[in-house]
C-alpha positions as CSV (number, residue, x, y, z in Angstrom):
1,X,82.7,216.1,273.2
2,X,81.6,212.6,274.7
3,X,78.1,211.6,274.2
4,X,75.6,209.7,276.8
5,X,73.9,206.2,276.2
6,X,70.5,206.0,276.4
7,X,71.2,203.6,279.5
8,X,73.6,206.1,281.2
9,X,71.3,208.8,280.7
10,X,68.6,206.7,282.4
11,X,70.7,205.9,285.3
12,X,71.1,209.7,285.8
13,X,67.6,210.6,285.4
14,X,66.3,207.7,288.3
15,X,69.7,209.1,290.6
16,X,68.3,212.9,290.1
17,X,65.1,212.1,290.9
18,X,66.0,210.3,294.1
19,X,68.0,212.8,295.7
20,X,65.2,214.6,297.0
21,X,63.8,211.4,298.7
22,X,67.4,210.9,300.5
23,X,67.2,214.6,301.7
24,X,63.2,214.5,302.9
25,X,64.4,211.1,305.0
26,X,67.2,213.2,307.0
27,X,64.3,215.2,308.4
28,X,61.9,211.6,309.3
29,X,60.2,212.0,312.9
30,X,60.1,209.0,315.4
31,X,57.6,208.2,317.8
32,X,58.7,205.9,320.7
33,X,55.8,203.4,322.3
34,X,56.9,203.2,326.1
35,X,54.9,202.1,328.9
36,X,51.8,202.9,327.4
37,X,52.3,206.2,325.8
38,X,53.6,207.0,322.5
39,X,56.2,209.9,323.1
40,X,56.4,212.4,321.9
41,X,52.0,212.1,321.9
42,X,52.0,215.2,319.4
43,X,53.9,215.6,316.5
44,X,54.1,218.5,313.6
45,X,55.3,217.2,310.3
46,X,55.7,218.9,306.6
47,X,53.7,216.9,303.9
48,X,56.5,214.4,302.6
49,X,57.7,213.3,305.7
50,X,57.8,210.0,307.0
51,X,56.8,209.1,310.9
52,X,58.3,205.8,312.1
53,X,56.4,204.1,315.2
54,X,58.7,201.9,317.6
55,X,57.4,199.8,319.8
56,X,59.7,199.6,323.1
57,X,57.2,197.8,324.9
58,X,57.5,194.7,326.1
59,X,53.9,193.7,325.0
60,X,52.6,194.0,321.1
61,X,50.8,197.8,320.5
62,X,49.4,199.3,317.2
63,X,49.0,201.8,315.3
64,X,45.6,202.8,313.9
65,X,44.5,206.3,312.4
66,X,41.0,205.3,311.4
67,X,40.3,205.6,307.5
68,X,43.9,207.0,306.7
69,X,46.9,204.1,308.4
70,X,46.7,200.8,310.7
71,X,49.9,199.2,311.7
72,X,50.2,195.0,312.2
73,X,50.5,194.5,315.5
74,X,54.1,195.1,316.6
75,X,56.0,193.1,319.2
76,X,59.1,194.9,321.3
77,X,61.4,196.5,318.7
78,X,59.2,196.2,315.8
79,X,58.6,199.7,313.7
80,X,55.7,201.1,311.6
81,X,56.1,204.1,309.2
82,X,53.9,206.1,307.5
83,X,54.9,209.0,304.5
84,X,52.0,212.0,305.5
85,X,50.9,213.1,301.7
86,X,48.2,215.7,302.8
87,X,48.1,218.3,305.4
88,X,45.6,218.1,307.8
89,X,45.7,216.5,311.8
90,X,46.0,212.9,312.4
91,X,44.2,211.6,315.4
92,X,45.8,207.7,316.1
93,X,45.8,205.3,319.1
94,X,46.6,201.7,319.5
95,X,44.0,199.1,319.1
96,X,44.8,197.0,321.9
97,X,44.7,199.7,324.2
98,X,42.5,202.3,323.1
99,X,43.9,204.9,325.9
100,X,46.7,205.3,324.2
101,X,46.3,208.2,321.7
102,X,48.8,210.9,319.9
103,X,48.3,213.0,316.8
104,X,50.1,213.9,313.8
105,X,49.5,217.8,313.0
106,X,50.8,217.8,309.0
107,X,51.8,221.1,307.4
């Protein structure tokens, strides 16, 4: 019988506990910001997930869901995410231009 080091068995324990993580990021969500819209504009998520924001814009847009996320401003090709942590529906829009809106609906 072969016994474990303390260091070993501490590597295992941090690789265990990650494997969930890897699996919940194969299911992330994207939202695209084109032309003034974020698509898709609504979104259904389970609590865990992660939503990543890209910005295919040509001009900077945000990401602002007032009291809960706010993105720096992102120029074309630059990406917010956000891990949802509590159900509920998360109304956002971008604070340059306010007429852009989408939601987040978390299960």
């Amino acid at each position: 019988m072969h016994s474990i080091n303390r260091r070993d068995f501490g590597i295992a324990v941090v690789a265990a506990m990650l494997l969930p993580v890897g699996a919940a990021r194969a299911e992330d969500m994207a939202v695209h910001i084109d032309n003034f819209v974020f698509e898709p504009a609504q979104l259904t998520v389970k609590v865990g997930q992660t939503v990543t924001w890209t910005n295919r814009d040509d001009i900077p847009h945000t990401v602002v869901c007032a009291g809960k996320f706010r993105s720096k401003t992102m120029d074309t090709d630059g990406t917010f995410s956000f891990t949802f942590t509590a159900p509920g529906e998360y109304k956002y829009f971008c604070s340059l231009h306010p007429h852009m809106t989408g939601a987040v609906k978390v299960e």
